[in-house]
C-alpha positions in Angstrom: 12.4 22.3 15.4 14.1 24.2 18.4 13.6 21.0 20.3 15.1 18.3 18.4 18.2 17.2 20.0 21.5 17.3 17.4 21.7 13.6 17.6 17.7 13.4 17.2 16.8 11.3 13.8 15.4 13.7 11.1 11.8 14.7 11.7 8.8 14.5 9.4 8.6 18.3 9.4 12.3 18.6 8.4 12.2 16.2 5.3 9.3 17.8 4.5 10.8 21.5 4.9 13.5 20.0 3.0 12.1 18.5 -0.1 9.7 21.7 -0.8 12.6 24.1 -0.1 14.7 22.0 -3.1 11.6 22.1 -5.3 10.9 25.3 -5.1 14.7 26.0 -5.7 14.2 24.1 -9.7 11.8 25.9 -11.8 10.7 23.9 -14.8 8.7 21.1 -16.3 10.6 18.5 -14.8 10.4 18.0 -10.8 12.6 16.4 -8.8 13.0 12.9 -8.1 13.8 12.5 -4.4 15.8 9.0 -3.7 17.3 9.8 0.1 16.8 12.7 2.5 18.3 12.5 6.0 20.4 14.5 8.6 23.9 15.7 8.7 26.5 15.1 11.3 27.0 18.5 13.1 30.7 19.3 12.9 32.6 17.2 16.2 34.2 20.3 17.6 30.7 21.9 17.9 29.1 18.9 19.4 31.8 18.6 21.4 31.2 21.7 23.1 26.9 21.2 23.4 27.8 18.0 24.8 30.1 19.1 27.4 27.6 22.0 28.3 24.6 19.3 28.7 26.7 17.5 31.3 27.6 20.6 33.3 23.9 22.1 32.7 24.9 25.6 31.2 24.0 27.4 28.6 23.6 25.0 25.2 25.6 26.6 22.3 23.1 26.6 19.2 23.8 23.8 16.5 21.2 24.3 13.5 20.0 21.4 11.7 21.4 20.4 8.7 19.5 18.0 6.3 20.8 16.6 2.8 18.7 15.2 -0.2 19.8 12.9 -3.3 17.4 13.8 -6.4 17.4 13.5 -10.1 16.2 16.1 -12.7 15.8 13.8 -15.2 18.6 11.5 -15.5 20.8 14.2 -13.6 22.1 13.8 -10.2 21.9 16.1 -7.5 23.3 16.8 -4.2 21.3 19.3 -2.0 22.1 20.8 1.5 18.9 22.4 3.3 19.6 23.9 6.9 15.9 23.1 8.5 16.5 25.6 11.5 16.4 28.6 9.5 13.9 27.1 6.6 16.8 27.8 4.0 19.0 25.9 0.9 22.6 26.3 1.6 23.4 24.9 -1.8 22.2 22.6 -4.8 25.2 21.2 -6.9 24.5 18.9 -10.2 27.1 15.9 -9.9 29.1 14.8 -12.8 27.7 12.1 -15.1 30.1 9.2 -13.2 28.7 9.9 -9.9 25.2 7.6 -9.3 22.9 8.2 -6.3 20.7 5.3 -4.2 18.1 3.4 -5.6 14.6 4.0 -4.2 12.8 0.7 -3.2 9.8 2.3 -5.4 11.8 2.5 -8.3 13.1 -1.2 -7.9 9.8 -2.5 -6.8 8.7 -0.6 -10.4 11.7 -3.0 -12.3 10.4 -6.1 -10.5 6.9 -5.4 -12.4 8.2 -4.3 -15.5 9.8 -7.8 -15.9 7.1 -9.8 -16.0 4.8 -7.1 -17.7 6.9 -5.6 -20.3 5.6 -6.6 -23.7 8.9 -8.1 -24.5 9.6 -10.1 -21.4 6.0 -11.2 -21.6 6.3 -12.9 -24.0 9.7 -14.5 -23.4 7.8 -16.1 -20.1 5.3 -16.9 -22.7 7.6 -19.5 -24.2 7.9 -21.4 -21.0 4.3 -22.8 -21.3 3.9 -22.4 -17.1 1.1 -24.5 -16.0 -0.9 -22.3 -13.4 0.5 -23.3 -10.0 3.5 -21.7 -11.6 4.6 -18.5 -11.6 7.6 -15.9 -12.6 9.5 -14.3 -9.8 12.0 -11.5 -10.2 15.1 -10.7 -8.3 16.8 -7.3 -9.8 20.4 -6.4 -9.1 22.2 -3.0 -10.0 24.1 -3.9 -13.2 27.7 -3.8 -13.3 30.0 -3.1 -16.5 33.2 -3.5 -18.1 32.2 -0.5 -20.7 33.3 3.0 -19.8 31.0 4.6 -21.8 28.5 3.7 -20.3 26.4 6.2 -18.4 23.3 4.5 -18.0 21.8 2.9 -14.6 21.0 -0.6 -15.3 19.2 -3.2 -13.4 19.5 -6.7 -14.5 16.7 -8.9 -13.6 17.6 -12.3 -12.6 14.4 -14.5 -13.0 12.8 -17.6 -11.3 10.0 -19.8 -11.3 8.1 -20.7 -7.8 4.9 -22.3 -6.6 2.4 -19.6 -7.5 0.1 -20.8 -4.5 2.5 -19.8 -1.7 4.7 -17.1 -1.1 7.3 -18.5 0.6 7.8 -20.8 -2.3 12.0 -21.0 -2.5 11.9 -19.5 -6.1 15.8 -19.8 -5.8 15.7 -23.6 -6.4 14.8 -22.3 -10.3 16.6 -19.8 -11.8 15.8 -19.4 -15.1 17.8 -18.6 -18.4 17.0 -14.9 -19.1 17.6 -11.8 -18.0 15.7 -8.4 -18.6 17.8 -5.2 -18.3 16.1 -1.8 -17.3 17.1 1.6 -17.2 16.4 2.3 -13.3 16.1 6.2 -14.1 13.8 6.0 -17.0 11.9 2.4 -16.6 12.9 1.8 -20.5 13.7 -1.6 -21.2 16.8 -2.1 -22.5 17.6 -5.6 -24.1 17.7 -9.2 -22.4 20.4 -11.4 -22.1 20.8 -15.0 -22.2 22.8 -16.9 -19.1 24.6 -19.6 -19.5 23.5 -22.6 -17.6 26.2 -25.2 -17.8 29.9 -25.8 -17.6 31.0 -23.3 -19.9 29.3 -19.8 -21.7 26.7 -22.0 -23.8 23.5 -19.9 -23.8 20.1 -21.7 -25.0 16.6 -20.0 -26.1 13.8 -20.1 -23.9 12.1 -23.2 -24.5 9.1 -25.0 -22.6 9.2 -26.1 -19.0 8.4 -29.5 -18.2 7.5 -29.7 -15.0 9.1 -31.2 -11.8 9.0 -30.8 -7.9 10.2 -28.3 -6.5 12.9 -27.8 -3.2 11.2 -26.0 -0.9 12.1 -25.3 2.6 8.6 -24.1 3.8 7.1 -26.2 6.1 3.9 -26.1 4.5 5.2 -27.1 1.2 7.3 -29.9 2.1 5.4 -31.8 4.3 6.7 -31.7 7.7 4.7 -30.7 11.1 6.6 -28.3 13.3 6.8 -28.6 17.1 4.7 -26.1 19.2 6.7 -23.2 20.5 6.3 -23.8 24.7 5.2 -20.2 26.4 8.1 -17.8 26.8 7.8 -15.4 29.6 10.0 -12.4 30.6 9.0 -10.7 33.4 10.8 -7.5 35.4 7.9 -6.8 38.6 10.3 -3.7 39.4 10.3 -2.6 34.9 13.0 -1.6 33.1 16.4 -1.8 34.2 17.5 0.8 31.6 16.0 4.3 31.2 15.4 6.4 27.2 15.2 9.9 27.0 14.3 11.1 23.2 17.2 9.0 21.8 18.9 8.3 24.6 19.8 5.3 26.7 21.3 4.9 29.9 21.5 1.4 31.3 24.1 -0.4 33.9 26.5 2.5 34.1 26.0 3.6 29.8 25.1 6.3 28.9 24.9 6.8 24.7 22.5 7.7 21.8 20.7 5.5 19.5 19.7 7.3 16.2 18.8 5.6 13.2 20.6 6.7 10.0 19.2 6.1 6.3 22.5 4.7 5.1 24.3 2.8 8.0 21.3 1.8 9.9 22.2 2.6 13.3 24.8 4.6 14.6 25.8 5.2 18.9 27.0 8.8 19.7 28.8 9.9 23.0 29.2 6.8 24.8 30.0 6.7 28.3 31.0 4.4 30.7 30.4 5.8 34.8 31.3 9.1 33.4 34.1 8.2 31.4 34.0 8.8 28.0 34.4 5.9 25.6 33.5 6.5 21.7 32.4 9.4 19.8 30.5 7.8 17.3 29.9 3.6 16.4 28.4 2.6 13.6 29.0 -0.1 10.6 29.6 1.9 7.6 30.9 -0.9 5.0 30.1 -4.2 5.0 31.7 -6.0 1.9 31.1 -9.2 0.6 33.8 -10.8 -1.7 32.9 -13.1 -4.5 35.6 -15.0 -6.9 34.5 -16.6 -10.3 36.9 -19.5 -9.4 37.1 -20.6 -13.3 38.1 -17.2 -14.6 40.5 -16.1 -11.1 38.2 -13.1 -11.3 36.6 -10.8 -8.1 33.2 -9.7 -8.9 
């Protein structure tokens, strides 16, 4: 551990030192349900001061490694702080009830099944009379709603049909008119709703399908003959014009770190310029993308 670099991406051993040190911390029946582990920021006035002492090649001030973890008990949400230097829980705080952690792509992937094997959505699919080059394909979505009370983490599953022979098959071409809604934390279905499919809220049962071609944008599925790709070749007989060292770059006069972070991605610490200090930290921490329901003048 003593030789991870501050900036360094959490290790294996340290999400593992992490996770057992917050199991061992809950004692009962129910374990916990890990959804994100991943580094800290150290503080920047601390950093600060290792950083400046890595440039002038003195003594580096210690900086222990701090790791958090999301987790549910249950359908309770935890935050967790673990300092993986010293093997030891700083703290272990049970969020309030309005306060929702990330979704794991396990537990999503888990949704996407349950939609097309849950007794009840089987046999809503079971009304559409698919012949068998057709298929169901799921798309869930976290569920938003208008209802303060309520507590639960839905998913709502918006559902297609595609060409069950390919799976590149545009399955957005044919939504369908249903939509299966789980509880993410406990898998339990929770009711289906019926979508509107025309000018106004009209909703419609599930009836047969009667089948039609499909749009498809696959070049296998619609026909045409692509072009063969002519040879690309890069070559640098004297290598790399840039240099990395552990998770750092240096390249034309930069100098910066390139560390990949669970929830932005990427972020770029202590960049320089021929010695001259630029940014303290780069990263994309939002992106947003604004929707308007143009009939209702409504932002969703």
């Amino acid at each position: 551990m003593s030789s991870l670099h501050p900036f360094d991406p959490i290790s294996d051993d340290e999400i593992s030192i992490t996770s057992k040190l917050v199991k061992a911390h809950h004692i009962g029946p129910e374990k916990p349900h890990f959804v994100q582990i991943d580094r800290v920021d150290p503080p920047k006035k601390d950093m600060l001061r290792y950083l400046e002492a890595s440039r002038a090649k003195t003594t580096l001030p210690h900086i222990s490694r701090i790791c958090y973890a999301y987790y549910y008990i249950g359908e309770v949400f935890y935050k967790a702080l673990v300092n993986t230097s010293y093997r030891h829980l700083i703290t272990s705080q049970k969020q309030t009830s309005d306060v929702e952690g990330p979704l794991l792509g396990e537990d999503v992937a888990l949704i996407e099944e349950l939609s097309t094997t849950h007794p009840i959505c089987a046999a809503e699919i079971a009304k559409l009379k698919l012949p068998s080059h057709i298929h169901v394909v799921c798309d869930p979505w976290i569920y938003g709603t208008d209802d303060n009370k309520e507590t639960r983490l839905l998913a709502q599953c918006y559902m297609y049909l595609a060409n069950a022979n390919h799976p590149e098959s545009n399955h957005y071409s044919l939504p369908l008119k249903f939509s299966p809604v789980f509880n993410i934390r406990t898998k339990e279905f929770v009711r289906i709703d019926y979508l509107p499919a025309g000018i106004d809220e009209t909703v419609m049962d599930t009836k047969p399908w009667y089948d039609f071609a499909l749009v498809e944008y696959h070049p296998e599925l619609n026909g045409e003959t692509l072009r063969p790709l002519k040879p690309l070749i890069v070559e640098q007989p004297e290598g790399a014009g840039f240099e990395i060292n552990g998770s750092k770059i240096e390249w034309q006069g930069w100098e910066f770190y390139v560390v990949p972070l669970t929830r932005e991605g990427y972020a770029i610490y202590d960049i320089h310029f021929k010695g001259r200090s630029i940014l303290y930290r780069l990263s994309l921490s939002e992106m947003t993308v604004v929707t308007v329901l143009v009939s209702l003048s409504t932002w969703i």
